[in-house]
DRENTORKOL-3810 file (N, C-alpha, C; in nm, 4 decimals):
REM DRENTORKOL-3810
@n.u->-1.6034; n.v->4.5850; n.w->-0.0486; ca.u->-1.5012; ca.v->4.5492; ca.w->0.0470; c.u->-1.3984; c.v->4.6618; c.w->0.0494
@n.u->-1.3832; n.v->4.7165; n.w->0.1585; ca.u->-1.2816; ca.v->4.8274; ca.w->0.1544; c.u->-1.1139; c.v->4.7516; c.w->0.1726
@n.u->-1.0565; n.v->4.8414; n.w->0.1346; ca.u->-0.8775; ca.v->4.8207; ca.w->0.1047; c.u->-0.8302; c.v->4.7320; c.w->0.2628
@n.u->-0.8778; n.v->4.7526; n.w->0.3660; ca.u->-0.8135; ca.v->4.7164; ca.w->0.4936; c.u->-0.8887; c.v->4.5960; c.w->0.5036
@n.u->-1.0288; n.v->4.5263; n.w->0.4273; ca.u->-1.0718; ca.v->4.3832; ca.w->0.4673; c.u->-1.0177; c.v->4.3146; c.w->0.3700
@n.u->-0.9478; n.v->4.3716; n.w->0.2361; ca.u->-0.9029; ca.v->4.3114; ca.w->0.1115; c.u->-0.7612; c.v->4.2338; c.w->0.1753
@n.u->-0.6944; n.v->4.3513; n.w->0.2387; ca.u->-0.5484; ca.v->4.3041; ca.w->0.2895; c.u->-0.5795; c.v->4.2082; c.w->0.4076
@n.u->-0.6993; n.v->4.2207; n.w->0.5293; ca.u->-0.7095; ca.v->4.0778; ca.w->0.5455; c.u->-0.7643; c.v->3.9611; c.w->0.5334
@n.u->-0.8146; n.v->3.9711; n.w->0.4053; ca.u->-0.8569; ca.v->3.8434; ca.w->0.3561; c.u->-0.7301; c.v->3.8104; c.w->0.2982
@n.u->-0.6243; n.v->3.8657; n.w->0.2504; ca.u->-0.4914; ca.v->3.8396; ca.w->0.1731; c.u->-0.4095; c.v->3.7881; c.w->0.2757
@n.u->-0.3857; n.v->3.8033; n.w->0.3895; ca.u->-0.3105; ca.v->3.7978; ca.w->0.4889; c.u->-0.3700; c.v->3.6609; c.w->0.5555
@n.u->-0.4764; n.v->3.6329; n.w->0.5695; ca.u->-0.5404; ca.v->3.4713; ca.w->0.6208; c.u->-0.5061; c.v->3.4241; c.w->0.4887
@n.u->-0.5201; n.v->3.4316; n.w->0.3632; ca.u->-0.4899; ca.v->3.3512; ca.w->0.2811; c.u->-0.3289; c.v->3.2585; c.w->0.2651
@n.u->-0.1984; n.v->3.3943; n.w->0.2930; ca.u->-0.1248; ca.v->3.4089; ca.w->0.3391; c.u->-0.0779; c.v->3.2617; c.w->0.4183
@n.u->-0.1464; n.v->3.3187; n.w->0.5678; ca.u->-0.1212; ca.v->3.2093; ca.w->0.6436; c.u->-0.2037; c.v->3.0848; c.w->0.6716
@n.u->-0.2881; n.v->3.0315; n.w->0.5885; ca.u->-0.3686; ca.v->2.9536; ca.w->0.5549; c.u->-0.2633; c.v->2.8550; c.w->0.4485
@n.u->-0.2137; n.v->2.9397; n.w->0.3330; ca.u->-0.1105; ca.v->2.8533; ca.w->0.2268; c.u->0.0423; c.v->2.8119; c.w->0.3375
@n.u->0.0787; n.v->2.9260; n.w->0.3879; ca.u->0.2041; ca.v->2.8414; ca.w->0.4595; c.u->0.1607; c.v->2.6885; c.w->0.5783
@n.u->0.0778; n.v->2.6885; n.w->0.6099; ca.u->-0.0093; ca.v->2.6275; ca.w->0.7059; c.u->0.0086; c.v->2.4787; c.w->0.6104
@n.u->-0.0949; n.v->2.5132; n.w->0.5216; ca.u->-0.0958; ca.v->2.3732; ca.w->0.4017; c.u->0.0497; c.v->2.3872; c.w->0.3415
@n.u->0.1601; n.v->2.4508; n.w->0.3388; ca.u->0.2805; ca.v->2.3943; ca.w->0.3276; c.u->0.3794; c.v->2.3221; c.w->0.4203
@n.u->0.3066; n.v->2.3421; n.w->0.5328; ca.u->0.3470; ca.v->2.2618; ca.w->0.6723; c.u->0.3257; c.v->2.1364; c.w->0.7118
@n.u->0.1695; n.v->2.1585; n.w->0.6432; ca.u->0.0698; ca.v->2.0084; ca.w->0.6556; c.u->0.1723; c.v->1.9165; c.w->0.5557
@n.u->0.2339; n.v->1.9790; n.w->0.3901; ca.u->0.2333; ca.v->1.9226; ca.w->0.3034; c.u->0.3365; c.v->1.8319; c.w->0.3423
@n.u->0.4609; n.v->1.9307; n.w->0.3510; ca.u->0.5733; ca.v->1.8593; ca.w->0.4048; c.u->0.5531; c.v->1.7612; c.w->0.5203
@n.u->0.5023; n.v->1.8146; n.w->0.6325; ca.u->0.5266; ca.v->1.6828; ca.w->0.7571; c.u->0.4366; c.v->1.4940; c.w->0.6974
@n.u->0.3085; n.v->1.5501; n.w->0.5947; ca.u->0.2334; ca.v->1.4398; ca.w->0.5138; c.u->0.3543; c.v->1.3603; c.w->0.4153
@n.u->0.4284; n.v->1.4479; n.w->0.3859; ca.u->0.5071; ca.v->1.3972; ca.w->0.2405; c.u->0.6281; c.v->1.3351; c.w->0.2809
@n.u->0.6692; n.v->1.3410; n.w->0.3989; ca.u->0.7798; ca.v->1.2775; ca.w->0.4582; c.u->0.7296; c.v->1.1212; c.w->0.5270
@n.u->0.5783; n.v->1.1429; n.w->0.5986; ca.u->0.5391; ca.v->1.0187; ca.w->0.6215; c.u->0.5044; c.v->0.9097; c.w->0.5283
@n.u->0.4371; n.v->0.9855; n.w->0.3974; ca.u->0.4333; ca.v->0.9076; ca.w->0.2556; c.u->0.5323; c.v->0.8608; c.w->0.2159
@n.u->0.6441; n.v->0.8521; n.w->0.2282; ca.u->0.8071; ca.v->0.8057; ca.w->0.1568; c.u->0.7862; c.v->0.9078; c.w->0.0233
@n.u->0.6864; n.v->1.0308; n.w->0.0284; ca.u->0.7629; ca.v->1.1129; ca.w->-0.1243; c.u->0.6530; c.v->1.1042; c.w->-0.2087
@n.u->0.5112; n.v->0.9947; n.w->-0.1843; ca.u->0.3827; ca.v->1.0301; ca.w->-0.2637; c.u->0.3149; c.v->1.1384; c.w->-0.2383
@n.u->0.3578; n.v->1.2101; n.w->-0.4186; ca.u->0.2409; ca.v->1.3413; ca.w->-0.4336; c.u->0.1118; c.v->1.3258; c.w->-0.4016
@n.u->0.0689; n.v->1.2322; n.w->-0.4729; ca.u->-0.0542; ca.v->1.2592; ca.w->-0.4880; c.u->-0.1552; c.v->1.2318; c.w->-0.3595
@n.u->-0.0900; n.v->1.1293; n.w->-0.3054; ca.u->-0.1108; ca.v->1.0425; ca.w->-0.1607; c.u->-0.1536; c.v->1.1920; c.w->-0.0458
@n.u->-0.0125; n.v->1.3110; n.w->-0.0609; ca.u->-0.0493; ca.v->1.3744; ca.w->0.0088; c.u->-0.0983; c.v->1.4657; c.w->-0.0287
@n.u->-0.1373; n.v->1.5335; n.w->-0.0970; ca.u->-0.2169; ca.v->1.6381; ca.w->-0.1779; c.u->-0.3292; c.v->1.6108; c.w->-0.1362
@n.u->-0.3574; n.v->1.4533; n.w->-0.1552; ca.u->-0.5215; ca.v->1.4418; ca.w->-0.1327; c.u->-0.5107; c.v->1.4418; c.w->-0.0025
@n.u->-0.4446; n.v->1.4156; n.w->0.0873; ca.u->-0.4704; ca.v->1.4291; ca.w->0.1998; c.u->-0.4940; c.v->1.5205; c.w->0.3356
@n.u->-0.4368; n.v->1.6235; n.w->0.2556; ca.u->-0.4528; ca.v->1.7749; ca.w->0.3161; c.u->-0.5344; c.v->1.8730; c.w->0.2088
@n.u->-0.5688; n.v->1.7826; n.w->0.0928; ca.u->-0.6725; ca.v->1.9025; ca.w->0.0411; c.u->-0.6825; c.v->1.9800; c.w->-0.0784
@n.u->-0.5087; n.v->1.9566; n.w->-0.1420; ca.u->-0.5111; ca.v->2.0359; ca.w->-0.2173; c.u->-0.5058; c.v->1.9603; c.w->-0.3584
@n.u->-0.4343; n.v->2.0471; n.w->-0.4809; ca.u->-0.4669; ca.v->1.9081; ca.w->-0.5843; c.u->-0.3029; c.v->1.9819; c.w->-0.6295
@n.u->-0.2901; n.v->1.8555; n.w->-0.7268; ca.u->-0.1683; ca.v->1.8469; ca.w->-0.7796; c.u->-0.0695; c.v->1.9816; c.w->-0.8212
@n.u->-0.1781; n.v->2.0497; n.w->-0.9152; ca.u->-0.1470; ca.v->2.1905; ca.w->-0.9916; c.u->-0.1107; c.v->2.2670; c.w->-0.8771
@n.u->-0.1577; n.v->2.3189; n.w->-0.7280; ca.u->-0.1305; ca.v->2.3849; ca.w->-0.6179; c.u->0.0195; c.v->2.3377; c.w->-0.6206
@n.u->0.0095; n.v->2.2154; n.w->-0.5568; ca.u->0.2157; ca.v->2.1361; ca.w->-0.4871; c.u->0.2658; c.v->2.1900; c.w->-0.6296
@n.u->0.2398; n.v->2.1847; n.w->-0.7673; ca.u->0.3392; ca.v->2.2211; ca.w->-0.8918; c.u->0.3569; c.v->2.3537; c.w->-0.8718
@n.u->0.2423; n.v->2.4529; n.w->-0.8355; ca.u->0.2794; ca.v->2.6212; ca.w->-0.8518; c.u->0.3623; c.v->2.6576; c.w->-0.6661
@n.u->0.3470; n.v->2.6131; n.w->-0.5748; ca.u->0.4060; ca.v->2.6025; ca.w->-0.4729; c.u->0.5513; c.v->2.5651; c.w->-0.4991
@n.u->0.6209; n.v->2.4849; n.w->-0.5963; ca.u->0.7562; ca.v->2.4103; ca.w->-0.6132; c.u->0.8072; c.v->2.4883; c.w->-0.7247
@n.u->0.7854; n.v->2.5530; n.w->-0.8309; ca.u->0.7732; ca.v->2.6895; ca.w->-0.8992; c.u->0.8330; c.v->2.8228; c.w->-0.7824
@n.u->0.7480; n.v->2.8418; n.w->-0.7728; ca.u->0.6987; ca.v->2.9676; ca.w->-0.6621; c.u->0.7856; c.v->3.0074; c.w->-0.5396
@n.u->0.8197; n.v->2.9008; n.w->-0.4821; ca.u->0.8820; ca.v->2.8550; ca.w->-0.3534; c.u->1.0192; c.v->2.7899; c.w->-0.3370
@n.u->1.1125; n.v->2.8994; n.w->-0.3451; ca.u->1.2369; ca.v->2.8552; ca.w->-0.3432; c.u->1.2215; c.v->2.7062; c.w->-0.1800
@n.u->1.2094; n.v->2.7966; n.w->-0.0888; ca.u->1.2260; ca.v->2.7036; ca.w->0.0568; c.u->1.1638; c.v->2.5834; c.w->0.0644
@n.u->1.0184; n.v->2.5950; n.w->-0.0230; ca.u->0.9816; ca.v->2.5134; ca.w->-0.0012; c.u->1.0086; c.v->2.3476; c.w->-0.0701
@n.u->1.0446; n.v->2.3628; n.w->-0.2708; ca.u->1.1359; ca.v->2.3335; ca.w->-0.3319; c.u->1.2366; c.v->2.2401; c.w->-0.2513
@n.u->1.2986; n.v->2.3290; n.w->-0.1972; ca.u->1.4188; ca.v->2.2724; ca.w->-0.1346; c.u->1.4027; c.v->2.1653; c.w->-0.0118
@n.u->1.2960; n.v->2.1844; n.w->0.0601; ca.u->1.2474; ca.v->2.1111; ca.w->0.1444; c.u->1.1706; c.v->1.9468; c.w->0.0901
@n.u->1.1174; n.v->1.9906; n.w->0.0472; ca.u->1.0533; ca.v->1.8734; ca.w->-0.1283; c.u->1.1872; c.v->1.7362; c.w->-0.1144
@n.u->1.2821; n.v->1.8408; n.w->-0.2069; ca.u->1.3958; ca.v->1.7989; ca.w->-0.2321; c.u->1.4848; c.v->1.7249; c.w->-0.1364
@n.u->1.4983; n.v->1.7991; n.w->-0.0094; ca.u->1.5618; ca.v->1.7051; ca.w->0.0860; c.u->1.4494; c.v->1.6153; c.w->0.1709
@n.u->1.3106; n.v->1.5723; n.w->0.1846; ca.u->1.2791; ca.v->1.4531; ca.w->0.1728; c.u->1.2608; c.v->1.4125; c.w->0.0341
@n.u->1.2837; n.v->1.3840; n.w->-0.1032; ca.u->1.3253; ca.v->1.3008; ca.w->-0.1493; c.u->1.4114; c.v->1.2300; c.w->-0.1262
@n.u->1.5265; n.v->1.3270; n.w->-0.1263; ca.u->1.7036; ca.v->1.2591; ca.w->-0.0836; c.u->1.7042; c.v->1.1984; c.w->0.0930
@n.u->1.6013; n.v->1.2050; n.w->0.1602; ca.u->1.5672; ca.v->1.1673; ca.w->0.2699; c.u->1.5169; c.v->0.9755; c.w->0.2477
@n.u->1.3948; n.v->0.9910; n.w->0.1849; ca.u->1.3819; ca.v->0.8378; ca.w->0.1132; c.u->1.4141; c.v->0.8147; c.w->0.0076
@n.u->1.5164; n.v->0.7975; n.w->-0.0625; ca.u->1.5813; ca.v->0.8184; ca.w->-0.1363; c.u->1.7114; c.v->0.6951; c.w->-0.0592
@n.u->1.8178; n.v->0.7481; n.w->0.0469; ca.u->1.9115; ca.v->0.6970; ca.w->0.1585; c.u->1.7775; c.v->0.5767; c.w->0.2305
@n.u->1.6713; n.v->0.6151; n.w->0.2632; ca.u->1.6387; ca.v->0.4417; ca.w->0.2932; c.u->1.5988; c.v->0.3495; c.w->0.2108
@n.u->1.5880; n.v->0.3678; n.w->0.1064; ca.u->1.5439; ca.v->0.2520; ca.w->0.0084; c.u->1.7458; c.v->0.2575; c.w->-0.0294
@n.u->1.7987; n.v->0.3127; n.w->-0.0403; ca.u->1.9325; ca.v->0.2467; ca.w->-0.0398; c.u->1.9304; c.v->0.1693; c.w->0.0672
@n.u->1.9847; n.v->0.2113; n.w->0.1503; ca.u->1.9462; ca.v->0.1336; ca.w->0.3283; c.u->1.9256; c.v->-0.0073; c.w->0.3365
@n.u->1.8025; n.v->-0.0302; n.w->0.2408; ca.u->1.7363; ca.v->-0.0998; ca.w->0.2693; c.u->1.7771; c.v->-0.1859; c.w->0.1451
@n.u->1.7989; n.v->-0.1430; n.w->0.0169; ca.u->1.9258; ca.v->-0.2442; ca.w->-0.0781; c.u->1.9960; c.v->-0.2890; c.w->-0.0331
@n.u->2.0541; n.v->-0.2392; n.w->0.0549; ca.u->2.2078; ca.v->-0.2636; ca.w->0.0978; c.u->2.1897; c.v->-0.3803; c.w->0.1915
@n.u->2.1096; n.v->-0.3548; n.w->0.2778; ca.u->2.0844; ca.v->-0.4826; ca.w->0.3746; c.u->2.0087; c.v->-0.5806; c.w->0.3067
@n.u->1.9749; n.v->-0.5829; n.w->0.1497; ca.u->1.9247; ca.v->-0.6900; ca.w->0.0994; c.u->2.0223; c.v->-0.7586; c.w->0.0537
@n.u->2.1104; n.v->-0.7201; n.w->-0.0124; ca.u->2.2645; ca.v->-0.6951; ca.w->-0.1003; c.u->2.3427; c.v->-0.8168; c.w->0.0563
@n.u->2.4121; n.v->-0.7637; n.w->0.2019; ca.u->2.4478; ca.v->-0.8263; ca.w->0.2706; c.u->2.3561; c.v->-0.9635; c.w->0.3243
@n.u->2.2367; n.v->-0.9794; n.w->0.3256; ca.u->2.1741; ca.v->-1.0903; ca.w->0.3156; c.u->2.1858; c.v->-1.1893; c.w->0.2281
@n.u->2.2407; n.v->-1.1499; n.w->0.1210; ca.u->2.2341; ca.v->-1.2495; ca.w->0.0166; c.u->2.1695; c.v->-1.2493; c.w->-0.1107
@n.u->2.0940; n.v->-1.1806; n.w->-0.0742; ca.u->1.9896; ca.v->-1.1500; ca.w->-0.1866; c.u->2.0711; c.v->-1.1377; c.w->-0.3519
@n.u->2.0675; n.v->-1.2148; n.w->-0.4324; ca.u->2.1210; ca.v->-1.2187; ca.w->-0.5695; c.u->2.0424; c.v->-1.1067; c.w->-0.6398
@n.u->1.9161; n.v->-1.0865; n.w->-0.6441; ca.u->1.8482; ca.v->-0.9981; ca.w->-0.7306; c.u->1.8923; c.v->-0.8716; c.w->-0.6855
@n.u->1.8949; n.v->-0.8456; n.w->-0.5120; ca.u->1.9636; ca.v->-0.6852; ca.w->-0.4900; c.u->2.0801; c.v->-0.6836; c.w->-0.5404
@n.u->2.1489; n.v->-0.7600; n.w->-0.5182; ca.u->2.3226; ca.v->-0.7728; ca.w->-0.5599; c.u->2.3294; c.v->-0.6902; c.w->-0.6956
@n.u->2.2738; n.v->-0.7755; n.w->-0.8344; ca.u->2.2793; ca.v->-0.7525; ca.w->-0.8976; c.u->2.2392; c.v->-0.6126; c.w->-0.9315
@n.u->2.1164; n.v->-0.5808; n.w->-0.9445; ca.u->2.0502; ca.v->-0.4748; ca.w->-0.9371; c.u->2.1307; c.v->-0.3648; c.w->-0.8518
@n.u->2.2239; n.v->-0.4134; n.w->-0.7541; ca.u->2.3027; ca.v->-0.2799; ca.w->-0.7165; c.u->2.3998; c.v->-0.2703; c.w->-0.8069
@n.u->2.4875; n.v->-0.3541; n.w->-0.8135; ca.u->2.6276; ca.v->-0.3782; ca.w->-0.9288; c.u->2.5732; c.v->-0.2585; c.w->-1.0420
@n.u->2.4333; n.v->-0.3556; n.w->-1.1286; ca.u->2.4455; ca.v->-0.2739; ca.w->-1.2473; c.u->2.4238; c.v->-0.1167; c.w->-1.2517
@n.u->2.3426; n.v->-0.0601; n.w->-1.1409; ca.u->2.2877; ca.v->0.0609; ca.w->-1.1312; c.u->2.3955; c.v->0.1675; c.w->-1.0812
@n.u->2.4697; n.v->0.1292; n.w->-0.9797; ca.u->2.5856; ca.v->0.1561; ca.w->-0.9139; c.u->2.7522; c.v->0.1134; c.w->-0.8960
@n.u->2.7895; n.v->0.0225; n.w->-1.0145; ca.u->2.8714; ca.v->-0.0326; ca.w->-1.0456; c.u->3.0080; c.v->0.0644; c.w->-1.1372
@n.u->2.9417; n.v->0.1631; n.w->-1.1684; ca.u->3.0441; ca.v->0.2760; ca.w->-1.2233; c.u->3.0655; c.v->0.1982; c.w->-1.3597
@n.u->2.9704; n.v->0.1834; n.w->-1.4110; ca.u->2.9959; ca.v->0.1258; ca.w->-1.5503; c.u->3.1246; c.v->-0.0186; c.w->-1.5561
@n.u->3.1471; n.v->-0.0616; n.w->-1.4455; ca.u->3.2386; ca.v->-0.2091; ca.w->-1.4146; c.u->3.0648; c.v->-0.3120; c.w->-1.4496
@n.u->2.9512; n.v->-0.2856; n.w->-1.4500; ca.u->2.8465; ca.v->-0.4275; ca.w->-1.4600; c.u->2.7675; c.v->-0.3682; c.w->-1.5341
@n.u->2.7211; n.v->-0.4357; n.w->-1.6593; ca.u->2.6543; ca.v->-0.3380; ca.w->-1.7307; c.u->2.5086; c.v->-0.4960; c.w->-1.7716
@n.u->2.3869; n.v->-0.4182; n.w->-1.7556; ca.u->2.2773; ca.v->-0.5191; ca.w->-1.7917; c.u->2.2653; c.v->-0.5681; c.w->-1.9843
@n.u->2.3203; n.v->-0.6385; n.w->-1.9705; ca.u->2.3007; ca.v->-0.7369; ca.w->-2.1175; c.u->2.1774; c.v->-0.7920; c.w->-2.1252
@n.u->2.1140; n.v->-0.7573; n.w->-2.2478; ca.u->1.9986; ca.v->-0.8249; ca.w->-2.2470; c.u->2.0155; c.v->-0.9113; c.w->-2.3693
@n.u->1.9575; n.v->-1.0023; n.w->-2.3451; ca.u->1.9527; ca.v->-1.0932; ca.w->-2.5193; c.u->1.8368; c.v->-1.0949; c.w->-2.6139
@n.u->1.8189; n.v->-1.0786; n.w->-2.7682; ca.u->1.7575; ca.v->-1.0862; ca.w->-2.8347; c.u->1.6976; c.v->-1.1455; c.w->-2.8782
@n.u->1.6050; n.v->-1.2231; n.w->-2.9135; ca.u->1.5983; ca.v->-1.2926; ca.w->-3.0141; c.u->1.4991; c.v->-1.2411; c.w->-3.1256
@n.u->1.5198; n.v->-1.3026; n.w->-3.2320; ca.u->1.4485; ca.v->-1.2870; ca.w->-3.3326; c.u->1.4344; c.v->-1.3688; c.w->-3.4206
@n.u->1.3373; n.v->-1.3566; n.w->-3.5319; ca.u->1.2959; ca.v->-1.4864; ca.w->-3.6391; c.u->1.3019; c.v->-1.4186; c.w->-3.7704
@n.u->1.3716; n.v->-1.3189; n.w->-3.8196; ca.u->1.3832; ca.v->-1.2900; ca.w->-3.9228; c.u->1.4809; c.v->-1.3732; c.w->-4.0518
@n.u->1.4513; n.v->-1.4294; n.w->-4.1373; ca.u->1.4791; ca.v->-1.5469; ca.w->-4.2680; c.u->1.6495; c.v->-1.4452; c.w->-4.3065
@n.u->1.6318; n.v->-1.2976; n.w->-4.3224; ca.u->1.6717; ca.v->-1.2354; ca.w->-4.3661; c.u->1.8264; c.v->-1.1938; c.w->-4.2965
@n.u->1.7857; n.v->-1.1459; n.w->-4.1755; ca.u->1.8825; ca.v->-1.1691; ca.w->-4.0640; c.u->1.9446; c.v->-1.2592; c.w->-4.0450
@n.u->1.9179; n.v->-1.3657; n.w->-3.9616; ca.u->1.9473; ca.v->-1.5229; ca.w->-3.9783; c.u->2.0259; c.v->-1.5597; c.w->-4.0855
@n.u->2.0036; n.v->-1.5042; n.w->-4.1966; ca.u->2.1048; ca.v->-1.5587; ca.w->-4.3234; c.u->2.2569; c.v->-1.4252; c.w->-4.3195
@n.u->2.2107; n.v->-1.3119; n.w->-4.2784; ca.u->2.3405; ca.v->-1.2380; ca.w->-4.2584; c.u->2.3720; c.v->-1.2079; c.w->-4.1752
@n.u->2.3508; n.v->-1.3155; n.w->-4.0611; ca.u->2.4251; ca.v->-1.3134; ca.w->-3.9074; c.u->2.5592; c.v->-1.4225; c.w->-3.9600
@n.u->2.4816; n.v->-1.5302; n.w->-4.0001; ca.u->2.5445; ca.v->-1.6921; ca.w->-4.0493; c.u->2.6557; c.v->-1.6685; c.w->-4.1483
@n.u->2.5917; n.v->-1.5527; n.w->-4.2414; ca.u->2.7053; ca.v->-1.5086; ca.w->-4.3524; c.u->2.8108; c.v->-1.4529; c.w->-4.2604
@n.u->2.7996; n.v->-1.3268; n.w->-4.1462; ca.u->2.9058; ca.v->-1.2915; ca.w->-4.0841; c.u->2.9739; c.v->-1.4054; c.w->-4.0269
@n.u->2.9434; n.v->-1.4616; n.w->-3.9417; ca.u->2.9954; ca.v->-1.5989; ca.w->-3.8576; c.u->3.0619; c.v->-1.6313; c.w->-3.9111
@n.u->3.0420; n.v->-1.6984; n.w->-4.0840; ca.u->3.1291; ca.v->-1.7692; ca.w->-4.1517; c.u->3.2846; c.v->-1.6455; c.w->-4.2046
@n.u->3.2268; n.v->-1.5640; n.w->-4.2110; ca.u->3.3688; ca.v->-1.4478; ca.w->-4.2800; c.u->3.4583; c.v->-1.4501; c.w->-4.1429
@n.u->3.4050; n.v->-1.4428; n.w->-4.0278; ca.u->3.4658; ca.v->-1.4209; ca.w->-3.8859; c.u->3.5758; c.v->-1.5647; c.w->-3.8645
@n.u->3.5443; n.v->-1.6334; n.w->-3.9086; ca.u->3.5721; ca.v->-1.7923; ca.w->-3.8965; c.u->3.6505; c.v->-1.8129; c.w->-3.9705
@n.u->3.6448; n.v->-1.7601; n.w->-4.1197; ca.u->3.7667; ca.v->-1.7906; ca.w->-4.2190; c.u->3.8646; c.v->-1.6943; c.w->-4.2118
@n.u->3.8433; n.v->-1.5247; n.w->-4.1316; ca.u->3.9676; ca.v->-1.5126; ca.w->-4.0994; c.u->4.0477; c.v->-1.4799; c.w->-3.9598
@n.u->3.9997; n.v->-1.5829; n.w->-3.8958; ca.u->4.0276; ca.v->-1.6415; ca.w->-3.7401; c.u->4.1314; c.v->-1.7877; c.w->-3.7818
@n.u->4.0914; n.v->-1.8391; n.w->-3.9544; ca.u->4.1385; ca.v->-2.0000; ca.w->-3.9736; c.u->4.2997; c.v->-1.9760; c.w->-4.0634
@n.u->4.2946; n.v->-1.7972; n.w->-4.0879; ca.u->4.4165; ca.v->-1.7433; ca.w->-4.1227; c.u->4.5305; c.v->-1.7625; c.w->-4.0489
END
């Protein structure tokens, strides 16, 4: 292969990869943001979209603003669950977005003989000097 069919086989390659970065993006915006969904769907495999997002300042950035693209409708779409009524969005917004004012408490339990006897021991010290 001489030097001038090398440079255009390099040059279709070229515009063959920006091509499948065109495909990727306009696929990845209709997916709400699934890799893999669109990778397979134009062809390529995972490791390509990872060395492309590496590689590719513009493209990176493009990635990035459809994330933050669906990203604002699944808020969107909290939010109008949240004004419906919805108790589970409510909450689930409060604690996630609440600025540390709602914080998720979870409760424990347990069956330890050992524990149980120096929870009961605290309780009682808490109690006698609360009876001060």
């Amino acid at each position: 292969m001489t030097e001038v069919s090398k440079g255009i086989v390099q040059k279709k390659e070229r515009i063959s990869t920006k091509i499948k970065k065109k495909q990727f993006l306009e696929q990845f915006k209709k997916n709400y943001g699934f890799i893999c969904k669109t990778c397979e769907q134009i062809g390529i495999n995972r490791i390509t979209y990872q060395r492309w997002m590496k590689s590719d300042k513009e493209f990176a950035e493009q990635v990035n603003n459809i994330n933050n693209y669906v990203l604002e409708l699944v808020e969107g779409e909290l939010i109008k669950q949240v004004i419906g009524g919805n108790v589970t969005a409510t909450i689930f917004y409060l604690v996630n977005r609440g600025n540390g004012k709602w914080v998720n408490i979870q409760k424990v339990e347990h069956n330890s003989p050992a524990v149980e006897s120096k929870v009961d021991m605290l309780i009682k010290e808490v109690r006698e000097v609360f009876k001060k």
